[in-house]
C-alpha positions as CSV (number, residue, x, y, z in Angstrom):
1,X,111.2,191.9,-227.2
2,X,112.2,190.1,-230.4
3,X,112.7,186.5,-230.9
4,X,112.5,184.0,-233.8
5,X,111.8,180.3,-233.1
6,X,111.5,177.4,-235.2
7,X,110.1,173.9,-234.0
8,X,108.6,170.5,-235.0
9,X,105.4,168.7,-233.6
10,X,103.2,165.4,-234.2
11,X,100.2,165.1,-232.9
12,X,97.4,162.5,-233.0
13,X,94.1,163.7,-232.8
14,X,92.1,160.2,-232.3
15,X,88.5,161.8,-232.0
16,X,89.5,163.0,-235.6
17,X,90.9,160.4,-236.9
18,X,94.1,161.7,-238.4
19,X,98.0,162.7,-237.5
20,X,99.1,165.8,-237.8
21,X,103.1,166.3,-238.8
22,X,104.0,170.4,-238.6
23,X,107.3,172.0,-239.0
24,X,107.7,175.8,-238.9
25,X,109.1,178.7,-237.9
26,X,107.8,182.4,-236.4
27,X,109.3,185.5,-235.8
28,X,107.5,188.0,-233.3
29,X,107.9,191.2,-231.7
30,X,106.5,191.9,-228.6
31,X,105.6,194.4,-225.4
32,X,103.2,194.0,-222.5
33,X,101.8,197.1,-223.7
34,X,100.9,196.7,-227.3
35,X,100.8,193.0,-227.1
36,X,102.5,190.6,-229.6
37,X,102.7,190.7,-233.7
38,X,104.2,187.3,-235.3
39,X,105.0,186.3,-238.8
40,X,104.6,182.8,-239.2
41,X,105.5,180.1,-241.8
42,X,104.5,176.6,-241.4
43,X,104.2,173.1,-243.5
44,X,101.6,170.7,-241.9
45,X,100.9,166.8,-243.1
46,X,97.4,165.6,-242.1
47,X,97.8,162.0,-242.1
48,X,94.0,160.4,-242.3
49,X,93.6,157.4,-240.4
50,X,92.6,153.7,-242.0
51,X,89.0,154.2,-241.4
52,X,88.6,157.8,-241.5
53,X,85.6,159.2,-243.0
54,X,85.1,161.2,-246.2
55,X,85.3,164.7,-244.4
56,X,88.7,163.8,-243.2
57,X,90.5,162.0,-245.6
58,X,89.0,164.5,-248.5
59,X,91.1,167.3,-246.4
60,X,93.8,165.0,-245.8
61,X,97.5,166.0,-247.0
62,X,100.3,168.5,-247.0
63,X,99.7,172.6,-247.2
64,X,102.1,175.5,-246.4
65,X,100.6,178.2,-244.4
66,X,101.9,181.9,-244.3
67,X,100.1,184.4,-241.8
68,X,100.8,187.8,-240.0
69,X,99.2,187.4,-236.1
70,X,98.8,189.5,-233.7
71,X,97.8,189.0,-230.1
72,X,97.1,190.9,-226.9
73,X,96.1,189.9,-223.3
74,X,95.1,192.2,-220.2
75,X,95.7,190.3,-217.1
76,X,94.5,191.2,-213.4
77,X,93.8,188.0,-211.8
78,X,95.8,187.1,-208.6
79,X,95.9,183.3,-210.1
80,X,95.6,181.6,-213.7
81,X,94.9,178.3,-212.3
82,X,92.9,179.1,-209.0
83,X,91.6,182.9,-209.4
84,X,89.9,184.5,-206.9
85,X,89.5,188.2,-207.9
86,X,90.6,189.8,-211.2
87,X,89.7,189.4,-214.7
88,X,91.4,188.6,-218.3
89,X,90.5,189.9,-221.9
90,X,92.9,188.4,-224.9
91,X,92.6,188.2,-228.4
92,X,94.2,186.7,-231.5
93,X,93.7,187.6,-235.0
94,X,95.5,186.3,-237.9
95,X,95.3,186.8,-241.7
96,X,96.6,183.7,-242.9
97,X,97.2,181.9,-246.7
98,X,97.1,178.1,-246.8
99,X,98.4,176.6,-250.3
100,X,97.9,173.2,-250.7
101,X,101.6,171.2,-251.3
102,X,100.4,169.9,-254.4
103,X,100.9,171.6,-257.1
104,X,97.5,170.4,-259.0
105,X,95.8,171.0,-254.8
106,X,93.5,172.7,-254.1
107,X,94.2,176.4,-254.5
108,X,95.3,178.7,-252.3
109,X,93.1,180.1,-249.3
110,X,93.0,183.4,-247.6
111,X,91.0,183.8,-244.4
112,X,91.3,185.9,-240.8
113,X,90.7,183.6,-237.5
114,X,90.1,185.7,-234.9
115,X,89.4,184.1,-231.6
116,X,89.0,186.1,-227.8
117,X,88.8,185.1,-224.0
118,X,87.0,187.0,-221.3
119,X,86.7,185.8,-217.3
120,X,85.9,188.2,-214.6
121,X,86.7,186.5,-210.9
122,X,84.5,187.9,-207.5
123,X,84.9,187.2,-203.9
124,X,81.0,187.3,-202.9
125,X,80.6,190.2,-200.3
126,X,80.4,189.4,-196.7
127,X,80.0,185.8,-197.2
128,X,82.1,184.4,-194.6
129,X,82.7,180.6,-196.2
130,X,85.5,182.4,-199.0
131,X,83.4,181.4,-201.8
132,X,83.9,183.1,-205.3
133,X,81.9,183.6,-208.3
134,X,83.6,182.8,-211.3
135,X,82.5,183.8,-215.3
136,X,84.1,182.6,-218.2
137,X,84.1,183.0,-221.9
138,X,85.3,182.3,-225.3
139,X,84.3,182.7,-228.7
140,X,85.8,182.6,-232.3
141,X,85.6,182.6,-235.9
142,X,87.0,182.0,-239.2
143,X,86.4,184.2,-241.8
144,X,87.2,183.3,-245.8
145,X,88.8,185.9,-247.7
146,X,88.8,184.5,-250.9
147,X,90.3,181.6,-253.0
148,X,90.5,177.9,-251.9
149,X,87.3,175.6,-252.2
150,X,85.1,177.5,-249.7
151,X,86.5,174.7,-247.2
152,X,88.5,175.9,-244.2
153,X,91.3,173.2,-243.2
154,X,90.4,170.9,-241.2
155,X,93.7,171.8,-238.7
156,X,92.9,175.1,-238.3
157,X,88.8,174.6,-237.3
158,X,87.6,175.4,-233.4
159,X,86.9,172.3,-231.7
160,X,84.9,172.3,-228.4
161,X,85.0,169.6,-225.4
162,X,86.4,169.2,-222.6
163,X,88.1,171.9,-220.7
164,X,86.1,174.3,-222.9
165,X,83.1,172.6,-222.3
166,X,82.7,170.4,-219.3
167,X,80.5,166.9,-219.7
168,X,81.7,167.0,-223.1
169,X,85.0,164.7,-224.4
170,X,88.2,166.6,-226.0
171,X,86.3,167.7,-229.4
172,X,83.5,165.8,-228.9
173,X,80.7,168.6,-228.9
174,X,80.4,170.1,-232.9
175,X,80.2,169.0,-236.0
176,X,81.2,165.2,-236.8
177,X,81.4,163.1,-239.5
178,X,80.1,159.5,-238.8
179,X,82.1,158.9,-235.5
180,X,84.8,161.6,-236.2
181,X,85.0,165.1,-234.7
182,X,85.6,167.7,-238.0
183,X,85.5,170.8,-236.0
184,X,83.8,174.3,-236.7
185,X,84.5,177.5,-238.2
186,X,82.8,179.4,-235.4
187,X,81.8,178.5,-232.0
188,X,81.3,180.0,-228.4
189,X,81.6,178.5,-224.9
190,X,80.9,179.9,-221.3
191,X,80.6,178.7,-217.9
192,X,79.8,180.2,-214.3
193,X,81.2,178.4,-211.3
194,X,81.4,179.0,-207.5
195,X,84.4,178.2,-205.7
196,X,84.5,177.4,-201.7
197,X,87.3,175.9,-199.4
198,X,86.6,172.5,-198.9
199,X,85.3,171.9,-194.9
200,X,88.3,172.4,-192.2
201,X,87.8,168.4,-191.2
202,X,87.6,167.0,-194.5
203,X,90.4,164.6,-196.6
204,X,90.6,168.0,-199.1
205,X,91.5,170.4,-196.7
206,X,94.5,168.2,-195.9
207,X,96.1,168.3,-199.6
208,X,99.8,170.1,-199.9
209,X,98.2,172.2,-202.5
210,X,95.3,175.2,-202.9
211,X,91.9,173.1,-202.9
212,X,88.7,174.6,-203.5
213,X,85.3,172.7,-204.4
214,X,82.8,174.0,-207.0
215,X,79.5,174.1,-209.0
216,X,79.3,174.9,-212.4
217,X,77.2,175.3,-215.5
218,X,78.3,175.6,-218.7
219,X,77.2,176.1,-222.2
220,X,78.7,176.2,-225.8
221,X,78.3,175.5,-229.6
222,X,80.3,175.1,-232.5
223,X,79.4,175.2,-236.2
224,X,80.5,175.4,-239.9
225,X,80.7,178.2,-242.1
226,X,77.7,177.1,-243.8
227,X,75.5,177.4,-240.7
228,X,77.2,181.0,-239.8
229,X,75.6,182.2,-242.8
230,X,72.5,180.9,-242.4
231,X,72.4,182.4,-238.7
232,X,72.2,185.5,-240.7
233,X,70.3,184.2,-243.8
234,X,67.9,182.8,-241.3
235,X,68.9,179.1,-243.1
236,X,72.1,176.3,-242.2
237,X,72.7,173.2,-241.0
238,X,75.8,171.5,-239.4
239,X,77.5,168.9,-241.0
240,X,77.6,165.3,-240.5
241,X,75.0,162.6,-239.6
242,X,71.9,163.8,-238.2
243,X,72.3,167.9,-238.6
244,X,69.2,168.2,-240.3
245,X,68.8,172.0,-240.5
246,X,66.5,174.2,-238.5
247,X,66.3,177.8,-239.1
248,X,68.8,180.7,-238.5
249,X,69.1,181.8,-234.7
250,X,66.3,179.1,-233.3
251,X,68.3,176.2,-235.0
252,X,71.7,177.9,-232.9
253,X,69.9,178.1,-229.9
254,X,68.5,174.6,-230.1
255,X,71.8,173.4,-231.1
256,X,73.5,175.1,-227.8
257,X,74.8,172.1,-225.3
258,X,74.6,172.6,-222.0
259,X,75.9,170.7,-218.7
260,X,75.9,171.3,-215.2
261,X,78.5,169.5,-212.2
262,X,80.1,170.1,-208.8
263,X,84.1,169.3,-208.3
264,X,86.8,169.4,-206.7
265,X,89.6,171.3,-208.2
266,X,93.6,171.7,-207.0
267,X,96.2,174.0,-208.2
268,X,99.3,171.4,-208.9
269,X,102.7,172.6,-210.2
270,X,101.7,171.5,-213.4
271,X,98.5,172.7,-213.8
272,X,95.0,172.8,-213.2
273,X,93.4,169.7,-211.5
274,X,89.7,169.0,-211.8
275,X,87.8,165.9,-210.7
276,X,84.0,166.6,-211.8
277,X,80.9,164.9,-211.6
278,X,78.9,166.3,-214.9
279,X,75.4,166.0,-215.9
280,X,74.5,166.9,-219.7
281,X,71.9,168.7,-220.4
282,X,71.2,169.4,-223.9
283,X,73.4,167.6,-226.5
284,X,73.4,166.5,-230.4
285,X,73.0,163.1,-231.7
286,X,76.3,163.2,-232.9
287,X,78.0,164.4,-229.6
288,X,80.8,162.3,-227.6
289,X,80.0,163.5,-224.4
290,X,81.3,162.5,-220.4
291,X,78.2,162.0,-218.2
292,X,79.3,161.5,-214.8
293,X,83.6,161.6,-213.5
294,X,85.4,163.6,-215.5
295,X,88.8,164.3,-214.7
296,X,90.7,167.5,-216.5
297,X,94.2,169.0,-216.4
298,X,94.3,172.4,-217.9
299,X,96.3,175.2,-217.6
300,X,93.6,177.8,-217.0
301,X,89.8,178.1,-215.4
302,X,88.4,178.0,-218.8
């Protein structure tokens, strides 16, 4: 299947601090067999708010991005929003150049952002109250191929929170600057949940729409280039205030958040419905995160 599509966006990103303004176009070819490979072309405008920090209003401004990006998904489950049994594996890479629109900018960066999804959804054997076990991951990276300032843009960074990471506000687990979220170039997030009915007498069961209740745990980080390396180096620190560094794979683990909660969730026509009561259980200083109800829409488990 071949189709070309061009479209326009704004979007404010408040736990950032900035507007984004994108205009672009993509052409892409595509089979359920070999997946999907795009050419895109885009011009973004990162609009800094008043009182944005330094890390955002340094990035702030118009660039042009070219990239090539390919994608492919395996999908068994009997449900995106409510699965039961089945799993999912996707993937995205792209190879992408980011100019900046001025002409004495920033030069030109080339980098590959590859990002991938796994769950895997089991009924539990012979347990007669229909409960399933649910696992769930995702993990991604940037990767600099050269040119630019060694900084990735700021629009094109992983951000973690909320329906990635439960207990957490939209992009409020990673690095920050002062109060605003600045995103990382790598991160990874999982969570393991069990699913039952809700009981045949209760207000749930009524509901129009597939209920279920569940318990969860969940766990995820996010980080910058800089600490990427050091995981390797055995040296990094995250950005913004206090990331003092630790060292290489201890300072990742201590940095890993982790929450825990039990929910209700409902598969509406529009989505995934969740209503969660979350306990954190290991977060940063700088972290936003949503002790206690948390309500969610999203259009998958996780």
């Amino acid at each position: 299947v071949a189709e070309v599509a061009a479209d326009r966006s704004a979007v404010e990103e408040a736990a950032s601090a900035y507007l984004q303004n994108r205009t672009g176009a993509v052409a892409e070819l595509s089979s359920p067999t070999f997946g999907a490979l795009a050419v895109l072309s885009e011009w973004r405008h990162l609009a800094a708010h008043e009182f944005a920090s330094a890390a955002v209003a340094g990035l702030a401004g118009g660039s042009f991005k070219t990239a090539l990006r390919y994608r492919h998904k395996t999908d068994t489950r009997d449900s995106s929003w409510m699965p039961r049994e089945g799993s999912l594996a996707a993937a995205t890479v792209e190879l992408a150049r980011v100019a900046d629109a001025a002409p004495a900018g920033r030069a030109a960066a080339y980098y590959a952002r590859v990002e991938g999804a796994a769950q895997h959804h089991v009924p539990l054997a012979g347990d007669d109250a229909d409960a399933t076990l649910s696992l769930s991951v995702r993990s991604g990276a940037m990767l600099p191929l050269g040119g630019g300032d060694g900084e990735s843009p700021l629009v094109d960074r992983f951000f973690l929170g909320g329906e990635s990471l439960r207990g957490f506000e939209p992009r409020g687990a990673g690095p920050h600057d002062g109060e605003d979220s600045i995103g990382g170039d790598a991160f990874i997030a999982a969570t393991a949940a069990i699913s039952v009915p809700p009981p045949a007498r209760s207000i749930f069961a009524l509901l129009p729409v597939d209920t279920r209740l569940q318990l969860f745990v969940a766990a995820g980080n996010n980080v910058p280039l800089s600490s990427l390396r050091g995981f390797f180096r055995g040296t990094g620190a995250e950005s913004g205030k206090g990331e003092a560094g630790k060292k290489g794979p201890a300072e990742f683990s201590t940095r890993t958040r982790a929450s825990v909660g039990v929910g209700i969730v409902a598969a509406l026509p529009v989505g995934r419905l969740e209503v969660n009561w979350c306990h954190v259980l290991r977060a940063q200083e700088t972290d936003a995160v949503k002790r206690g109800l948390q309500v969610l829409l999203t259009a998958n488990m996780g």
